[in-house]
N, CA, C and O atoms as a Tinker XYZ file with bonds, in Angstrom:
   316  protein
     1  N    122.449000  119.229000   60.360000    73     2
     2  CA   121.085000  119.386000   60.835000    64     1     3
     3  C    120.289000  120.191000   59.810000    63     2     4     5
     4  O    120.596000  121.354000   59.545000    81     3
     5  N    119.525000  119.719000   59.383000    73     3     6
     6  CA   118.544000  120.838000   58.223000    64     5     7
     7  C    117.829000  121.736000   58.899000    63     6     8     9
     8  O    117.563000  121.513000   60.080000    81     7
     9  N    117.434000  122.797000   58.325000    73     7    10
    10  CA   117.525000  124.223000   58.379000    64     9    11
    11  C    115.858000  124.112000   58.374000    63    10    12    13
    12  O    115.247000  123.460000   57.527000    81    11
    13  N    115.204000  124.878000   59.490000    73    11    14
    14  CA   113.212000  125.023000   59.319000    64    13    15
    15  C    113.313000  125.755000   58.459000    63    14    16    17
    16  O    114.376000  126.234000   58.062000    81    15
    17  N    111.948000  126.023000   57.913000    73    15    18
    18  CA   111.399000  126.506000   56.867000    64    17    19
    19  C    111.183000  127.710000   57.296000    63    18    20    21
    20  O    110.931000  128.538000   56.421000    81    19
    21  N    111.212000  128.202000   58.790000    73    19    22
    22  CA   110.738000  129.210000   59.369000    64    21    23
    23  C    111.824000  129.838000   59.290000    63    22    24    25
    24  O    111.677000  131.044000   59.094000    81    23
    25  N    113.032000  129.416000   59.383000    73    23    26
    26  CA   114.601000  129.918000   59.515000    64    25    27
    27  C    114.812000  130.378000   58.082000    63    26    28    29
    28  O    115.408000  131.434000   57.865000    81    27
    29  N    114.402000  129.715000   57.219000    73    27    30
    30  CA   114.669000  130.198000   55.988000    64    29    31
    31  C    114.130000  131.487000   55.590000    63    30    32    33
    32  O    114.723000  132.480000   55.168000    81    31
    33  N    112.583000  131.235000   55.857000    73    31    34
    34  CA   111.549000  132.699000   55.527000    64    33    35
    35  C    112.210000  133.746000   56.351000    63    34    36    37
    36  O    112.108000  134.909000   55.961000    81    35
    37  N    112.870000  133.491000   57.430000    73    35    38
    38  CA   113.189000  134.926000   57.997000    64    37    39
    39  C    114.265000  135.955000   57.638000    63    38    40    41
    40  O    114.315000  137.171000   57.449000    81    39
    41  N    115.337000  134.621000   57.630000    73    39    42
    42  CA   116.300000  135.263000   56.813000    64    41    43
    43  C    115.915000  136.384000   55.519000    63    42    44    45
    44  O    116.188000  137.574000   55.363000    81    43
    45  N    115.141000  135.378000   54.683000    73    43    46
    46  CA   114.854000  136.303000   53.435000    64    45    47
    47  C    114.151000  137.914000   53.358000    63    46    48    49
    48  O    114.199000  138.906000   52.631000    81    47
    49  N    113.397000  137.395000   54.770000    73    47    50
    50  CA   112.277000  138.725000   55.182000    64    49    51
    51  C    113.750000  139.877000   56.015000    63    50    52    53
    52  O    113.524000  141.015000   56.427000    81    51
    53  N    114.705000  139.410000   56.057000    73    51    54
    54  CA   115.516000  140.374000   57.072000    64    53    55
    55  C    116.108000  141.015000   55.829000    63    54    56    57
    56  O    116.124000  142.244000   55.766000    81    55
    57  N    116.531000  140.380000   54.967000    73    55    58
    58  CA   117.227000  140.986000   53.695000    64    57    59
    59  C    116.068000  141.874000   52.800000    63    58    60    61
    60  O    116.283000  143.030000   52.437000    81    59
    61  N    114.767000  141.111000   52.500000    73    59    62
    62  CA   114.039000  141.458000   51.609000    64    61    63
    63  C    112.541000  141.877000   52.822000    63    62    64    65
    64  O    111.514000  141.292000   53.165000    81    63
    65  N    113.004000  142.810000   53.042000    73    63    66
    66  CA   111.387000  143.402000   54.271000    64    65    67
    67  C    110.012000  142.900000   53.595000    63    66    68    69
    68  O    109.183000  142.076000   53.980000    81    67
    69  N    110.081000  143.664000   52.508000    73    67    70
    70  CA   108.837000  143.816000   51.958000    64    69    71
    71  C    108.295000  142.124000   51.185000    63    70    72    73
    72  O    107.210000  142.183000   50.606000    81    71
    73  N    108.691000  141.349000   51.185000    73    71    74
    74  CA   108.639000  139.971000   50.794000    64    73    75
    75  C    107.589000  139.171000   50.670000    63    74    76    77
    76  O    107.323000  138.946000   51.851000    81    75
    77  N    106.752000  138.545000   49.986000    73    75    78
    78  CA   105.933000  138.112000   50.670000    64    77    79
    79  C    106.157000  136.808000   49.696000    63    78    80    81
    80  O    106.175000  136.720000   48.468000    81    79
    81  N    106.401000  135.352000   51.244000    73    79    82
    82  CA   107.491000  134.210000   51.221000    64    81    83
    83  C    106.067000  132.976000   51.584000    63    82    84    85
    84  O    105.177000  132.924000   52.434000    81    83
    85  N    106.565000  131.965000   50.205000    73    83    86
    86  CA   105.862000  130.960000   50.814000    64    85    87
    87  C    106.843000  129.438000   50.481000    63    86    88    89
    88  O    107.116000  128.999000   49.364000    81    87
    89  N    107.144000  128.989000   51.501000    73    87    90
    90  CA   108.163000  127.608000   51.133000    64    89    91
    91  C    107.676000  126.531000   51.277000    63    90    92    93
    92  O    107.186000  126.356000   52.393000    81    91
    93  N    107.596000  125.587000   50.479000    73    91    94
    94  CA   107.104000  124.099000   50.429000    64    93    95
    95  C    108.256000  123.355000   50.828000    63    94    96    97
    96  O    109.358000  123.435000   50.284000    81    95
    97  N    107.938000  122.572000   51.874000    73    95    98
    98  CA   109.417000  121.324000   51.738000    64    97    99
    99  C    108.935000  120.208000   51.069000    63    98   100   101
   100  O    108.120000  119.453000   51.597000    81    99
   101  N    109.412000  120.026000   49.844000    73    99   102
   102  CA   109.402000  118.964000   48.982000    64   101   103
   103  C    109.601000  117.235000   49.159000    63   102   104   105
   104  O    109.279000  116.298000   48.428000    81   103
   105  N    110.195000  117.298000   50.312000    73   103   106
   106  CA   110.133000  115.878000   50.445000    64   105   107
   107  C    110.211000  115.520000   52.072000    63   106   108   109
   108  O    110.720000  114.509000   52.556000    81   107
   109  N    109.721000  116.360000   52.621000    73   107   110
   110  CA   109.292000  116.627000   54.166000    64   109   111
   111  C    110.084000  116.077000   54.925000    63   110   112   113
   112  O    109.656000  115.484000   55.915000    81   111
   113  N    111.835000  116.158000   54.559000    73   111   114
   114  CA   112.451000  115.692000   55.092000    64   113   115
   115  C    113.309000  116.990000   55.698000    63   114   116   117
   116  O    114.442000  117.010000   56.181000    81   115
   117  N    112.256000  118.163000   55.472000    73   115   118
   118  CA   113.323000  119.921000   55.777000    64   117   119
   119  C    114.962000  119.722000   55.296000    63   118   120   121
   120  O    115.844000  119.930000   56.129000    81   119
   121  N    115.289000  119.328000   53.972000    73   119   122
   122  CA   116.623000  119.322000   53.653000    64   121   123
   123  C    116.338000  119.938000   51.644000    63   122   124   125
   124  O    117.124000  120.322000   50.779000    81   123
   125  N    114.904000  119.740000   51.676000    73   123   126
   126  CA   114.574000  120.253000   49.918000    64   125   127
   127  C    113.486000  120.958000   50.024000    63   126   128   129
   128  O    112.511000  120.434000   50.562000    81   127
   129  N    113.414000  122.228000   49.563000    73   127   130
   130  CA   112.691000  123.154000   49.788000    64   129   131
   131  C    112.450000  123.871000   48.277000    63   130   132   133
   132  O    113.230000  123.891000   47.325000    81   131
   133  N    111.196000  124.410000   48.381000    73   131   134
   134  CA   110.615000  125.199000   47.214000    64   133   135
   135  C    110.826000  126.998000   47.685000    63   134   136   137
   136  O    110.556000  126.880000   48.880000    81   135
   137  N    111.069000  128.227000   47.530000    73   135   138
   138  CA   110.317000  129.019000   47.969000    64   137   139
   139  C    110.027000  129.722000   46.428000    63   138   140   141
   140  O    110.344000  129.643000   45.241000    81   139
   141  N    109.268000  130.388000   47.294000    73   139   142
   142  CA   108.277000  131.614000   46.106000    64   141   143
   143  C    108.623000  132.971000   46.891000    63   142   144   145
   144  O    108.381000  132.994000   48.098000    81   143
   145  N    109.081000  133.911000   46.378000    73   143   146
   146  CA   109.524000  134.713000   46.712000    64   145   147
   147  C    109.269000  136.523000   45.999000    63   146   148   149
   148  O    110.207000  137.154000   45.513000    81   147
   149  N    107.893000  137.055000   46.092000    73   147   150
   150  CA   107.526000  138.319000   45.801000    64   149   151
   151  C    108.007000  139.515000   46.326000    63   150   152   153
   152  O    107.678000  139.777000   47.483000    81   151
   153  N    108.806000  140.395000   45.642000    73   151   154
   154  CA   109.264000  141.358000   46.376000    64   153   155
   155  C    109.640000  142.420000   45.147000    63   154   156   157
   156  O    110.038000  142.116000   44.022000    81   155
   157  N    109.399000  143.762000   45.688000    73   155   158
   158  CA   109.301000  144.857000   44.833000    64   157   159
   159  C    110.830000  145.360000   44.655000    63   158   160   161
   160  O    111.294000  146.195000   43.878000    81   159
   161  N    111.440000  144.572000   45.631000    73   159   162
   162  CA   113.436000  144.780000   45.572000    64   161   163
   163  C    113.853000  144.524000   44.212000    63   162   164   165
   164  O    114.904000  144.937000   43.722000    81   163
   165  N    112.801000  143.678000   43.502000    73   163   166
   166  CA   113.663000  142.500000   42.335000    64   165   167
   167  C    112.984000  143.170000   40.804000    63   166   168   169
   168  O    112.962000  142.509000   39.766000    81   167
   169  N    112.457000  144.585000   40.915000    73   167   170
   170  CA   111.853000  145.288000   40.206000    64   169   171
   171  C    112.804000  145.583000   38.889000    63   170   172   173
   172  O    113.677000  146.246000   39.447000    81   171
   173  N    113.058000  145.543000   38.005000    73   171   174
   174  CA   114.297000  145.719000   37.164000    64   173   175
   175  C    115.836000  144.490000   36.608000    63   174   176   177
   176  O    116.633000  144.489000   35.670000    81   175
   177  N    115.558000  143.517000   37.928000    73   175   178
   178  CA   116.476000  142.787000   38.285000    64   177   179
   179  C    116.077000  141.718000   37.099000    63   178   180   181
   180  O    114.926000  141.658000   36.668000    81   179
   181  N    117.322000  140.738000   36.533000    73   179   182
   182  CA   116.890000  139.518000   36.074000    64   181   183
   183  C    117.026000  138.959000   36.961000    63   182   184   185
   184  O    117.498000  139.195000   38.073000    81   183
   185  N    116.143000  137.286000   35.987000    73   183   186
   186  CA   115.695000  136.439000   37.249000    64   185   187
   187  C    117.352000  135.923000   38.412000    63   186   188   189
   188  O    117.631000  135.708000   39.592000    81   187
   189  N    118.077000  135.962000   36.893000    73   187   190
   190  CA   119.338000  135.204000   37.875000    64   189   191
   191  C    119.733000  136.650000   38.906000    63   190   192   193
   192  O    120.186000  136.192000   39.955000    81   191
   193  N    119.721000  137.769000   38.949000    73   191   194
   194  CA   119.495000  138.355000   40.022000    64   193   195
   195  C    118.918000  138.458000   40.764000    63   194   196   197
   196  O    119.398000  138.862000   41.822000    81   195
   197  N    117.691000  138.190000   40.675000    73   195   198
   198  CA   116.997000  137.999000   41.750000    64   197   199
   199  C    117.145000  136.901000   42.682000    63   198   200   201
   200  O    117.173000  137.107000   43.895000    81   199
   201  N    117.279000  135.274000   41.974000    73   199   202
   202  CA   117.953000  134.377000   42.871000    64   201   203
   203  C    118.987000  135.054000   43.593000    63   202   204   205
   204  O    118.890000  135.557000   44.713000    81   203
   205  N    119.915000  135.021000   42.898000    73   203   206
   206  CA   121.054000  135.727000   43.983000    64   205   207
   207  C    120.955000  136.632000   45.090000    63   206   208   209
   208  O    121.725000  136.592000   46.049000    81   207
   209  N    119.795000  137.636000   44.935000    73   207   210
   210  CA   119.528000  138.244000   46.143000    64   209   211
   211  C    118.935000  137.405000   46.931000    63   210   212   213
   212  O    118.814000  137.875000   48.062000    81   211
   213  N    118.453000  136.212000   46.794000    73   211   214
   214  CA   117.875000  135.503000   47.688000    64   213   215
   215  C    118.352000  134.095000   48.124000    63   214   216   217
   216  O    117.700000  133.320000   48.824000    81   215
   217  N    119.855000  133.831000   47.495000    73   215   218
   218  CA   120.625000  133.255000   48.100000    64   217   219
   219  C    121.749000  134.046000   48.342000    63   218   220   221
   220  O    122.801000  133.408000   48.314000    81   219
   221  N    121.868000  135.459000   48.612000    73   219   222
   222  CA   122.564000  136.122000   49.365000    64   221   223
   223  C    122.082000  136.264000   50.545000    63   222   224   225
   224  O    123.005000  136.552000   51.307000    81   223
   225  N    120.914000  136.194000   51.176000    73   223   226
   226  CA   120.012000  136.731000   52.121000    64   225   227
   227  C    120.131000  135.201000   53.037000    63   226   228   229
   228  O    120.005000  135.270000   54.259000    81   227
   229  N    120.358000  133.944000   52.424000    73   227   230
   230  CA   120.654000  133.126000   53.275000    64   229   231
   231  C    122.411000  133.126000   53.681000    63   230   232   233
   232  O    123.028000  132.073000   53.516000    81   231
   233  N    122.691000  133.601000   53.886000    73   231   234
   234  CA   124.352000  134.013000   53.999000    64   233   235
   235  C    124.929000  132.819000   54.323000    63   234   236   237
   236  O    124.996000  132.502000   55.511000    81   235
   237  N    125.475000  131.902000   53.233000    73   235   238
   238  CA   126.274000  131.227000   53.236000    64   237   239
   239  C    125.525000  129.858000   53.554000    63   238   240   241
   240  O    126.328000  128.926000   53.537000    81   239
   241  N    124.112000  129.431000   53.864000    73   239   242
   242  CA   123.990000  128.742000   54.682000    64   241   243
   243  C    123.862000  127.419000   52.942000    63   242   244   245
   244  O    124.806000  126.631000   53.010000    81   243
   245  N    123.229000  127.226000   52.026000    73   243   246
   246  CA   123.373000  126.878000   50.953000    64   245   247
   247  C    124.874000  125.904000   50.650000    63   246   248   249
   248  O    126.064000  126.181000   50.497000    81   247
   249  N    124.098000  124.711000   50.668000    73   247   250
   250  CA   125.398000  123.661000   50.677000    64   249   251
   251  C    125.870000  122.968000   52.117000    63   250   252   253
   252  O    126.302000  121.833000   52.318000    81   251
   253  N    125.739000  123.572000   52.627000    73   251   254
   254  CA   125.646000  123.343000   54.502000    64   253   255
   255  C    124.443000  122.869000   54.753000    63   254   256   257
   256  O    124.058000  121.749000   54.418000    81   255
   257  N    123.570000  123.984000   55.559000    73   255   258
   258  CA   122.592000  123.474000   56.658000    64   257   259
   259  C    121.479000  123.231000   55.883000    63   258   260   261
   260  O    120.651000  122.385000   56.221000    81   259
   261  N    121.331000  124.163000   54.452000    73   259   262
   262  CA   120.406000  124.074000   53.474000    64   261   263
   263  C    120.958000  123.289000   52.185000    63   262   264   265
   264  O    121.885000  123.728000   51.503000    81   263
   265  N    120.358000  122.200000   51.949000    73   263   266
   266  CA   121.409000  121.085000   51.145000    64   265   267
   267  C    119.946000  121.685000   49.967000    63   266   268   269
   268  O    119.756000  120.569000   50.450000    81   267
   269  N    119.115000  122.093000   49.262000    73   267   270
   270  CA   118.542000  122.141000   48.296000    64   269   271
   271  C    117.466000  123.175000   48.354000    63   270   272   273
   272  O    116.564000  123.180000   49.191000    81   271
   273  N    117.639000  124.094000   47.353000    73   271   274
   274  CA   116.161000  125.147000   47.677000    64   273   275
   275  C    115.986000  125.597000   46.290000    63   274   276   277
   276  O    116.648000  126.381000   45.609000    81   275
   277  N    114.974000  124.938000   46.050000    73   275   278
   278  CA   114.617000  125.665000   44.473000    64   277   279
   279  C    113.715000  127.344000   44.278000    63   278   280   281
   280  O    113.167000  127.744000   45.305000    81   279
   281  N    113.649000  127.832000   43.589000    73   279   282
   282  CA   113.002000  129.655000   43.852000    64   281   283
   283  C    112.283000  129.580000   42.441000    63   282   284   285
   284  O    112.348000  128.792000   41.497000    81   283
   285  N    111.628000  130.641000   42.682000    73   283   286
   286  CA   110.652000  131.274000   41.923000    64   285   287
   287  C    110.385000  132.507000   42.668000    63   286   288   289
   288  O    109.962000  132.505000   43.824000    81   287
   289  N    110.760000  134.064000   41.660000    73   287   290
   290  CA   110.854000  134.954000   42.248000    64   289   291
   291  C    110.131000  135.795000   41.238000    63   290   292   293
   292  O    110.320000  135.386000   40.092000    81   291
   293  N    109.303000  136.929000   41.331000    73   291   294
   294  CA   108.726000  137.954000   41.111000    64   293   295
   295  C    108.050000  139.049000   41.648000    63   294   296   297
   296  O    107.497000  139.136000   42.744000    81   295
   297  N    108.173000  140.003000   40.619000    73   295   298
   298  CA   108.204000  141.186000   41.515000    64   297   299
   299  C    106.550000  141.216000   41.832000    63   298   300   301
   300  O    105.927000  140.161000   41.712000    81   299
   301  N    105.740000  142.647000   42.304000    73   299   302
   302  CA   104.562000  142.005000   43.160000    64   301   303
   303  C    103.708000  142.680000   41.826000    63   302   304   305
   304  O    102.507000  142.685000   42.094000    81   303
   305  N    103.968000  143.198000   40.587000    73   303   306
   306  CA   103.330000  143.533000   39.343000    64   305   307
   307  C    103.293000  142.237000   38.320000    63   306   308   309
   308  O    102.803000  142.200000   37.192000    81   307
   309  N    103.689000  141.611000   38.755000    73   307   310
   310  CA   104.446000  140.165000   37.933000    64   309   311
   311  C    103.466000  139.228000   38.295000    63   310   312   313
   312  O    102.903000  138.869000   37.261000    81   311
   313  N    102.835000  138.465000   39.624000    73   311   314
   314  CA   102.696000  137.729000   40.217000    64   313   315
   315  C    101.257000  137.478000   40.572000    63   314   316
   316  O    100.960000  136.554000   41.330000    81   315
């Protein structure tokens, strides 16, 4: 079953409070997703860290319920 877009943003907002999340589903089939992902957590971080904090924050769900999510992440001095 693919995963809402709303399910996704929350997750990220539970891991990353301060976040500010915007997700496109790419082929409006809720199984390929864009997000954009601003957060002052990722301050110092490279980018491939920063993905990772934000496919840590979906815990496990990646490959399962979320079959595709592309990111773009920066911090809120960046953006």
């Amino acid at each position: 079953m693919p995963m809402a877009a709303s399910e996704i943003e929350n997750l990220i907002k539970d891991a990353l409070p301060d976040a500010e999340i915007r997700i496109d589903d790419l082929r409006g089939d809720g199984d390929h997703y864009l997000a954009y992902v601003v957060s002052s957590a990722f301050a110092g971080k490279s980018r491939v860290q920063q993905h990772q904090m934000v496919y840590d924050a979906l815990q496990g769900r990646m490959g399962g319920e979320l079959h595709a999510l592309a990111l773009q992440t920066a911090t809120p001095e960046a953006s």
